[in-house]
C-alpha positions in Angstrom: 63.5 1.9 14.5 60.4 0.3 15.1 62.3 -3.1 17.1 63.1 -0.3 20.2 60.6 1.1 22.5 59.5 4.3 20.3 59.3 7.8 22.4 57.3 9.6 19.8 54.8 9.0 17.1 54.0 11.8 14.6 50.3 11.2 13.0 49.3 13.3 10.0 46.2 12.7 8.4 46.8 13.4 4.1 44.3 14.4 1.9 45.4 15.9 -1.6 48.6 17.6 -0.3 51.3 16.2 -2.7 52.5 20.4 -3.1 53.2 20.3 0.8 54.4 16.5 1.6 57.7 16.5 0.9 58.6 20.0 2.4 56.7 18.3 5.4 58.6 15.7 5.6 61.9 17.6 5.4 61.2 19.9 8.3 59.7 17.2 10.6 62.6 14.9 10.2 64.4 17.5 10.9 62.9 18.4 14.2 63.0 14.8 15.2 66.5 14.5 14.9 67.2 17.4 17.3 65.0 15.7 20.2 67.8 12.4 20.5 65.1 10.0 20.8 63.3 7.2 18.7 60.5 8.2 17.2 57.9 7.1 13.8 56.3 9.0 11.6 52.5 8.3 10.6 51.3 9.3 7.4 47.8 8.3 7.0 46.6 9.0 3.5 43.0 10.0 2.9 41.8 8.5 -0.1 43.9 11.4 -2.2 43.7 12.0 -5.8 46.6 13.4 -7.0 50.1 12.2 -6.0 50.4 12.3 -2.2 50.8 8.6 -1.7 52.9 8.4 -4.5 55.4 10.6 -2.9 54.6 9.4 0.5 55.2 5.8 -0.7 59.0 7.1 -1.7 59.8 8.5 1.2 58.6 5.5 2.9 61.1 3.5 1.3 63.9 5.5 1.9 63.3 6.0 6.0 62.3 3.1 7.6 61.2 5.3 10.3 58.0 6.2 8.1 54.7 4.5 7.4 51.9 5.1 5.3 48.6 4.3 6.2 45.7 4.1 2.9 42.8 4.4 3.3 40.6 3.1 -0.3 38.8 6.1 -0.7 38.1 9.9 1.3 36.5 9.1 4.2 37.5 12.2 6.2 40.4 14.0 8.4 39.0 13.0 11.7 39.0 9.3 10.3 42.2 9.4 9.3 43.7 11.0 12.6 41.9 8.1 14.8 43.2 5.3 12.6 46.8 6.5 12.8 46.6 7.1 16.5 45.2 3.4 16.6 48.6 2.4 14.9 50.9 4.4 16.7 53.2 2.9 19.1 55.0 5.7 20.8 54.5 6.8 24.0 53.6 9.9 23.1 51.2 11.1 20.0 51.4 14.2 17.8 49.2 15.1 15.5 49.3 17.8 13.2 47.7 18.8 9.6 49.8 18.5 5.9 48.9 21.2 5.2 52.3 23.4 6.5 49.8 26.2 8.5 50.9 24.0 11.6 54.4 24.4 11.9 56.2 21.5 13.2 59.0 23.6 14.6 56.0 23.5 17.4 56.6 20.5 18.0 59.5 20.6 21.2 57.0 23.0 23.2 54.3 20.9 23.0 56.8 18.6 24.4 58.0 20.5 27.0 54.6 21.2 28.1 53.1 17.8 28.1 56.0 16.6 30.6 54.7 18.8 33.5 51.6 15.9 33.7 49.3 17.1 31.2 47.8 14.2 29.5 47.3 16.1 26.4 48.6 19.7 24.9 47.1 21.5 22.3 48.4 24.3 20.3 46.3 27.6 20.0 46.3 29.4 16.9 46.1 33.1 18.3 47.0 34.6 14.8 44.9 32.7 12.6 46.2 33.4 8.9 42.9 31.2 7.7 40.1 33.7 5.4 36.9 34.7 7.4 35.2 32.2 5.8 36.9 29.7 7.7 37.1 31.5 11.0 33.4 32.4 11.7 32.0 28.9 11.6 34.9 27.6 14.0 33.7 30.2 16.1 30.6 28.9 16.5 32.5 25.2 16.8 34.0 26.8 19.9 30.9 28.1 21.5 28.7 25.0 20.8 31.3 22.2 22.4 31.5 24.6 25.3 27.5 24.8 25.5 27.7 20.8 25.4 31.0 19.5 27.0 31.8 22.7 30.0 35.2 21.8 28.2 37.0 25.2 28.1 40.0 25.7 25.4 40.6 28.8 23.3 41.3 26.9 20.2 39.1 23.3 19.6 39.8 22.8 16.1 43.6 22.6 16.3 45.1 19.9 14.9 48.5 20.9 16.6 48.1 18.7 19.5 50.8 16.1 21.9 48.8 13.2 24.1 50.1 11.0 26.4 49.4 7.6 24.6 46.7 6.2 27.0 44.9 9.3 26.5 45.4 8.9 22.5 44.4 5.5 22.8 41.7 6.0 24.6 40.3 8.6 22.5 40.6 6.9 19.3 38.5 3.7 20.8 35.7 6.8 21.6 36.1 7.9 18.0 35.1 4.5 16.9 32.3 4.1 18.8 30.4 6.8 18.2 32.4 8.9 14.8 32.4 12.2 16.8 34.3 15.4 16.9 37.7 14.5 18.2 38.0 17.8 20.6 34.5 17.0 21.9 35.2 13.3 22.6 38.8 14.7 24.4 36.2 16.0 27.6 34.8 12.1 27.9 38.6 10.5 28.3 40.6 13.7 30.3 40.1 17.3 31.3 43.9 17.6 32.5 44.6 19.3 29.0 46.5 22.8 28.5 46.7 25.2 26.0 50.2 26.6 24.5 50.4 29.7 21.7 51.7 28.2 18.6 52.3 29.9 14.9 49.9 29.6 12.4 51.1 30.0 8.4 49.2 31.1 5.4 49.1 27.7 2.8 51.6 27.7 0.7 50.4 25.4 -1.8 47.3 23.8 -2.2 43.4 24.5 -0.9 41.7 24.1 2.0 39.6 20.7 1.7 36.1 22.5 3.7 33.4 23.5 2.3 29.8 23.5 2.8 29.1 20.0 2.8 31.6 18.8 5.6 31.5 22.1 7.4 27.1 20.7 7.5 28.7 17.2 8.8 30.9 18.4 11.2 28.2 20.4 13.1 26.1 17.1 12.4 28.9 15.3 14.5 28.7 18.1 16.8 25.3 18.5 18.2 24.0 14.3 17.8 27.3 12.3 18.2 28.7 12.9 21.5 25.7 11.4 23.4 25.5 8.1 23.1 21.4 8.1 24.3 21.1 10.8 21.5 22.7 8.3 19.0 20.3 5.5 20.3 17.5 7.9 19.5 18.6 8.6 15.9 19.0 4.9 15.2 22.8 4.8 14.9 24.4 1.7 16.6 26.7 2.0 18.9 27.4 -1.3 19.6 29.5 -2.3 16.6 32.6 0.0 16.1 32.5 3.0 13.6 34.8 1.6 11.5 37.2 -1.7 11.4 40.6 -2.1 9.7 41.7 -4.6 7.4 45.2 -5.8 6.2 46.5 -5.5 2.8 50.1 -5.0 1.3 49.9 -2.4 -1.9 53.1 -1.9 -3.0 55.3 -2.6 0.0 53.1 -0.4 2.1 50.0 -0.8 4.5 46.9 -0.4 3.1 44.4 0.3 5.0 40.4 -0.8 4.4 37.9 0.8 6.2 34.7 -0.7 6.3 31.6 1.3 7.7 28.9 -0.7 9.6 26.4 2.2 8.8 
């Protein structure tokens, strides 16, 4: 598959999910197989601990239309999301969580959407099945990237999302500059972006990886990463890329390396 032009990549950032990857994997290949057109499959492994890229590795093996991406140690979803988009080669770029609360039965409307000249779609989880917990501070998400960005969307922390690949591209180059909030850095490369209504499921299996501590970072991200004077200001460089990647081959796979310049 990946010696044709390649319509569609799929990249889905992994951290800890080995209850959800297989069913995952079953359901988005079989999605993919009902659109007629080539496509790859990005799994890009966050540092897990338990056996995700074992499992990942053997379905790897089997479909030559999957690749696993590994990063040495947990560095973050957001991380993981720009380094698979940086690998992807189709000419269009889903993303979507592990995790099974996106479904990827989604997937062909965010399709259909994108083809009326959006340069990226995003899904909107009207019905969140997430605890209040986890829906109050991505409230406040949503009101503070209004405050800074003027970029309006109902839902800016879905992962659910379909971009045209210059957009995708684009946005993952902003991602390493700078190590922002992906939806924020969206407003700096388009603002030709819709909305569609999409499911949202209760997990399955598994816990939700936020708490406290990244929930503090991400809002850290939030208010002092998106402007680059601001970033000057709190001594963070940004002119030597967030992260690089390096080559390796770990048991047949990709690995990848990522080394932080701060």
């Amino acid at each position: 598959m990946n010696h044709k032009r390649i319509v569609y990549s799929i990249v889905i950032p992994v951290f800890n999910e080995s209850g959800n990857v297989a069913e995952l994997y079953k359901r988005l290949k079989k999605i993919l197989e009902g659109l007629d057109k080539s496509y790859e499959i990005i799994f890009a492994d966050d540092g897990s601990t338990d056996d995700s890229f074992l499992l990942l590795r053997n379905i790897a093996f089997s479909d030559h239309g999957v690749r696993v991406l590994r990063f040495d140690k947990n560095y973050g979803q957001h991380k993981a999301v720009a380094a698979g988009i940086l690998e992807a080669q189709g000419d269009y770029i889903v993303t979507l969580d592990a995790d099974l609360q996106n479904p990827p039965e989604e997937i062909p409307g965010l399709i259909e959407k994108i083809k009326s000249g959006y340069d990226m779609v995003s899904g909107y989880r009207k019905l969140r099945k997430d605890s209040l917990g986890r829906r109050l501070p991505s409230l406040m998400t949503n009101f503070v990237i209004f405050s800074i960005t003027g970029l309006r969307m109902h839902d800016y922390g879905s992962m659910l999302r379909i971009y045209k690949k210059e957009t995708a591209k684009s946005l993952a180059e902003e991602f390493k500059k700078s190590g922002g909030y992906i939806t924020m850095l969206v407003a700096k490369v388009t603002r030709n972006i819709a909305e569609i209504t999409v499911s949202h499921d209760a997990r399955s299996a598994g816990r939700s990886k936020y708490n406290l501590s990244k929930l503090a970072g991400l809002f850290f991200r939030i208010l002092f990463c998106y402007n680059e004077n601001v970033r000057k200001a709190l001594g963070i460089k940004t002119e030597e890329p967030f992260f690089v990647i390096e080559r390796k081959i770990e048991d047949g796979q990709e690995a990848i390396v990522s080394n932080y310049n701060r």
